[in-house]
C-alpha positions as CSV (number, residue, x, y, z in Angstrom):
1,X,-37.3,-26.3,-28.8
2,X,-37.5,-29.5,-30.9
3,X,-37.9,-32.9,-28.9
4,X,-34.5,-33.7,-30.3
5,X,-32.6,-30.5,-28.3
6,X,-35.1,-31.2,-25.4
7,X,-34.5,-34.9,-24.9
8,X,-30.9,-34.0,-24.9
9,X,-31.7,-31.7,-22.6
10,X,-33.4,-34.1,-19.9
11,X,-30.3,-36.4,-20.0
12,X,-28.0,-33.8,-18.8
13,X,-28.6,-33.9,-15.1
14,X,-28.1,-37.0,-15.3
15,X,-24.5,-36.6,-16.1
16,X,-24.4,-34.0,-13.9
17,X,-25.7,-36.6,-10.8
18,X,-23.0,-39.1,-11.9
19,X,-20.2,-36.5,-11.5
20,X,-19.5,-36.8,-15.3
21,X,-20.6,-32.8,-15.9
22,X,-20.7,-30.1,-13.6
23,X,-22.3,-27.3,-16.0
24,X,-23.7,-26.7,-19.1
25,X,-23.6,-24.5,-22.1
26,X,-25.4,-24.1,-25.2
27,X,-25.2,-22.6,-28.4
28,X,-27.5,-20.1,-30.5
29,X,-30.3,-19.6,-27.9
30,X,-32.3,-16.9,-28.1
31,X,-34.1,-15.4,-25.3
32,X,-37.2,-17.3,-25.7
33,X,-35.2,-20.8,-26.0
34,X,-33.6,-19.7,-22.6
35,X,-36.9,-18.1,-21.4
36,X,-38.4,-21.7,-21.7
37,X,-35.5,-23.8,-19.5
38,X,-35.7,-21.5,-17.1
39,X,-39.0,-21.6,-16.2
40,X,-39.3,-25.3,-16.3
41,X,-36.9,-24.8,-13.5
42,X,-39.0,-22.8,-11.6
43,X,-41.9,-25.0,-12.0
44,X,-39.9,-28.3,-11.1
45,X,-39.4,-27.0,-7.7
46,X,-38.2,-30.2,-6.0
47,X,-36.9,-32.0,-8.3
48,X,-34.9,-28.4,-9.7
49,X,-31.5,-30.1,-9.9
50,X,-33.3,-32.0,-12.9
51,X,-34.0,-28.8,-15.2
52,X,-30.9,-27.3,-15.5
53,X,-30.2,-24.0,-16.7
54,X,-26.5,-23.1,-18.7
55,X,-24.3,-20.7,-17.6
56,X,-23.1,-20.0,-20.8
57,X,-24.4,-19.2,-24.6
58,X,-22.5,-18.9,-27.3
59,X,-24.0,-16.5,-30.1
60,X,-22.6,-14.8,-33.1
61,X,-21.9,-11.6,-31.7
62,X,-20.1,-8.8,-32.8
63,X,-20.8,-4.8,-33.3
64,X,-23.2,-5.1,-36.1
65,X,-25.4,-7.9,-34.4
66,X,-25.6,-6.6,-30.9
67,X,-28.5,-4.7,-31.7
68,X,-30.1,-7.8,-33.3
69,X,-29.4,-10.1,-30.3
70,X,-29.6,-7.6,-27.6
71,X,-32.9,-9.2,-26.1
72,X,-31.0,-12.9,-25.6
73,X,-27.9,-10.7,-23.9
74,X,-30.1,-8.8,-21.4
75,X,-31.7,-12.3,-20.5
76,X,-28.7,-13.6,-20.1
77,X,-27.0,-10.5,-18.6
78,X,-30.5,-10.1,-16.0
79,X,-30.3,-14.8,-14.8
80,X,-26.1,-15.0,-14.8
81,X,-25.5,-16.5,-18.2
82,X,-21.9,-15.9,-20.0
83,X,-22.0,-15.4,-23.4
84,X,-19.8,-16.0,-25.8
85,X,-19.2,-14.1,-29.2
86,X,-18.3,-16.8,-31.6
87,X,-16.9,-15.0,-34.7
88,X,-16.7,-11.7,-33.7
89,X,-15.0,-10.5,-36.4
90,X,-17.7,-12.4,-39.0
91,X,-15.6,-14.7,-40.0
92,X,-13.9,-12.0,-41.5
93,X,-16.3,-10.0,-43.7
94,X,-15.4,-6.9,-45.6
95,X,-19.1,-5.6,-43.9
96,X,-17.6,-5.8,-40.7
97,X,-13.5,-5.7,-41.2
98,X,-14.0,-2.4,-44.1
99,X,-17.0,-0.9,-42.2
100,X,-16.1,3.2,-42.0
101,X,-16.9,3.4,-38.5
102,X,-14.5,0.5,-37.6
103,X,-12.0,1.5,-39.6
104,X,-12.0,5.0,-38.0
105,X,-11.8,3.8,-34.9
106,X,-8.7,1.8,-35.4
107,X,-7.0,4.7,-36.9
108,X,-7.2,7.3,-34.2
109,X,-5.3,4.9,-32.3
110,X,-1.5,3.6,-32.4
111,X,-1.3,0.2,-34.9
112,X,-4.7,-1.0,-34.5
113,X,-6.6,-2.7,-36.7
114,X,-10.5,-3.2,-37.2
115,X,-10.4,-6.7,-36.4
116,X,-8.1,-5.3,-32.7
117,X,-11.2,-2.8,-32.2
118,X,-14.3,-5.7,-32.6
119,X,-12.7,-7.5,-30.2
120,X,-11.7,-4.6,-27.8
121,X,-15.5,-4.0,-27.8
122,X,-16.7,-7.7,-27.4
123,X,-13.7,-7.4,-23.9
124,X,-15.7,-4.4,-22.8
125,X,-18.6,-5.5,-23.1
126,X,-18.0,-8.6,-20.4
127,X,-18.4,-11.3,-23.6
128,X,-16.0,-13.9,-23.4
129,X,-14.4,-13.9,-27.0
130,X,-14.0,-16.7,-29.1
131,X,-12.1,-15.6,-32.5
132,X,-10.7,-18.0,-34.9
133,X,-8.4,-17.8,-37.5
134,X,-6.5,-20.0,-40.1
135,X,-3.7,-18.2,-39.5
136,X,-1.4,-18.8,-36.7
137,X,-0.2,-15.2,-36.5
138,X,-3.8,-14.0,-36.2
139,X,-4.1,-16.0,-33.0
140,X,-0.8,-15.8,-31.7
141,X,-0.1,-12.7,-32.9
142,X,-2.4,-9.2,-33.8
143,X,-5.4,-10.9,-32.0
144,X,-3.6,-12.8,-29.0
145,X,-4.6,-11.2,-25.5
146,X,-0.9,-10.0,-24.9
147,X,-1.2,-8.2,-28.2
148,X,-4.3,-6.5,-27.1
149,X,-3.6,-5.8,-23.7
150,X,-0.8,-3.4,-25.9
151,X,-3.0,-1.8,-27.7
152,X,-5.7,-0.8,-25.7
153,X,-4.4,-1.3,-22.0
154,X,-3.1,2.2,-22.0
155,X,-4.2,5.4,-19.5
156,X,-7.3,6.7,-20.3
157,X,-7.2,9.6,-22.8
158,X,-4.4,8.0,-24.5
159,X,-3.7,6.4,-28.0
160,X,-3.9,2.9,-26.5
161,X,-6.6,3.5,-24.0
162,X,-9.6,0.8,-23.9
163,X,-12.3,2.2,-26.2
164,X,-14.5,5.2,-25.1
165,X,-18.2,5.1,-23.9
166,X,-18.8,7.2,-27.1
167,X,-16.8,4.6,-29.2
168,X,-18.5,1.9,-27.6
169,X,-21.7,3.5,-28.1
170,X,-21.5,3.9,-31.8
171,X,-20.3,0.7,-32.7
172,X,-23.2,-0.6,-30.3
173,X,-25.1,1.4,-32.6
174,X,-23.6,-0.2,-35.7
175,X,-26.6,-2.5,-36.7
176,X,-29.3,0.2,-36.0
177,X,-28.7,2.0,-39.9
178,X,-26.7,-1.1,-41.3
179,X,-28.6,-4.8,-41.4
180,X,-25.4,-7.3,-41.2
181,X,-26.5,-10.9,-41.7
182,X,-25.6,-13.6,-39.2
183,X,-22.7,-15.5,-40.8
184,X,-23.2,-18.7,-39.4
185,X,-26.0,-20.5,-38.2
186,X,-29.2,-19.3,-36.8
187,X,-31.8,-20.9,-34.2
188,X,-34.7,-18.2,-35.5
189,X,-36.7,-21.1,-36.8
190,X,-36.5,-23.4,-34.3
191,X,-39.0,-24.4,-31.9
């Protein structure tokens, strides 16, 4: 982590002793970046309150990068961090959005579309979901909870059940064959 992101980091408790913050989050960790605040914790011992640790990450995350980030979700999964998929629909790519696999998905079922089925999966998975749109109907309408609950808050076995394990599974298994890019920023390089 750069002495930027790190200084920032040592003024947080701070705000957290003056009542001003009560937790943190961060964006784009990876499992090392996470690795490294939580062991400064362990080694701060008394003075632990100082060397906080977030309870959420927000990641670009969405069935064709789960396999890329799985290592930072099972750390966060395995120490009690949310995450959050920011665009997990990537930011609308044809890759993702016109991906076969998707698209079959969302046709076995009752008017559901691709974008419906990424975020179905990123709900099942236990990520709390952060899509954006610039269209109001996208968020208030196709892609609002209500409008999801609909189509996959059916009986199991049904045309609007949640997705299967073996649906689940394969578009887990979407990035394995398929490399899709990160669409928005990456923390890779820093240190």
């Amino acid at each position: 982590m750069d002495s930027k992101g790190k200084t920032m980091l040592f003024r947080v408790p701070c705000a957290v002793r003056a009542g001003d913050v009560r937790n943190i989050g961060v964006s784009n960790f990876q499992a090392w970046h996470l690795k490294e605040l939580v062991e400064r914790r362990k080694k701060a011992k008394e003075n632990a309150a100082h060397c906080l640790v977030p309870v959420l990450n927000q990641i670009e995350l969405h069935p064709g990068r789960y396999q890329a980030e799985l290592e930072t979700i099972d750390y966060c999964r395995e120490h009690d961090i949310l995450i959050e998929a920011y665009s997990p629909l990537m930011q609308g790519e044809k890759q993702l959005l016109e991906n076969a696999t998707v698209v079959g998905i969302a046709k076995k079922r009752d008017n559901v579309t691709p974008a419906q089925v990424c975020l179905q999966w990123c709900i099942q998975h236990g990520f709390v979901v952060l899509p954006k749109s610039e269209t109001v109907e996208r968020i208030t309408g196709e892609n609002s909870p209500v409008a999801l609950a609909k189509a996959f808050g059916g009986a199991e076995g049904s045309r609007n059940a949640p997705l299967t394990a073996a649906e689940m599974k394969t578009l887990d298994e979407l990035g394995k064959d398929e490399e899709f890019e990160k669409v928005c920023w990456s923390s890779d390089d820093v240190d």
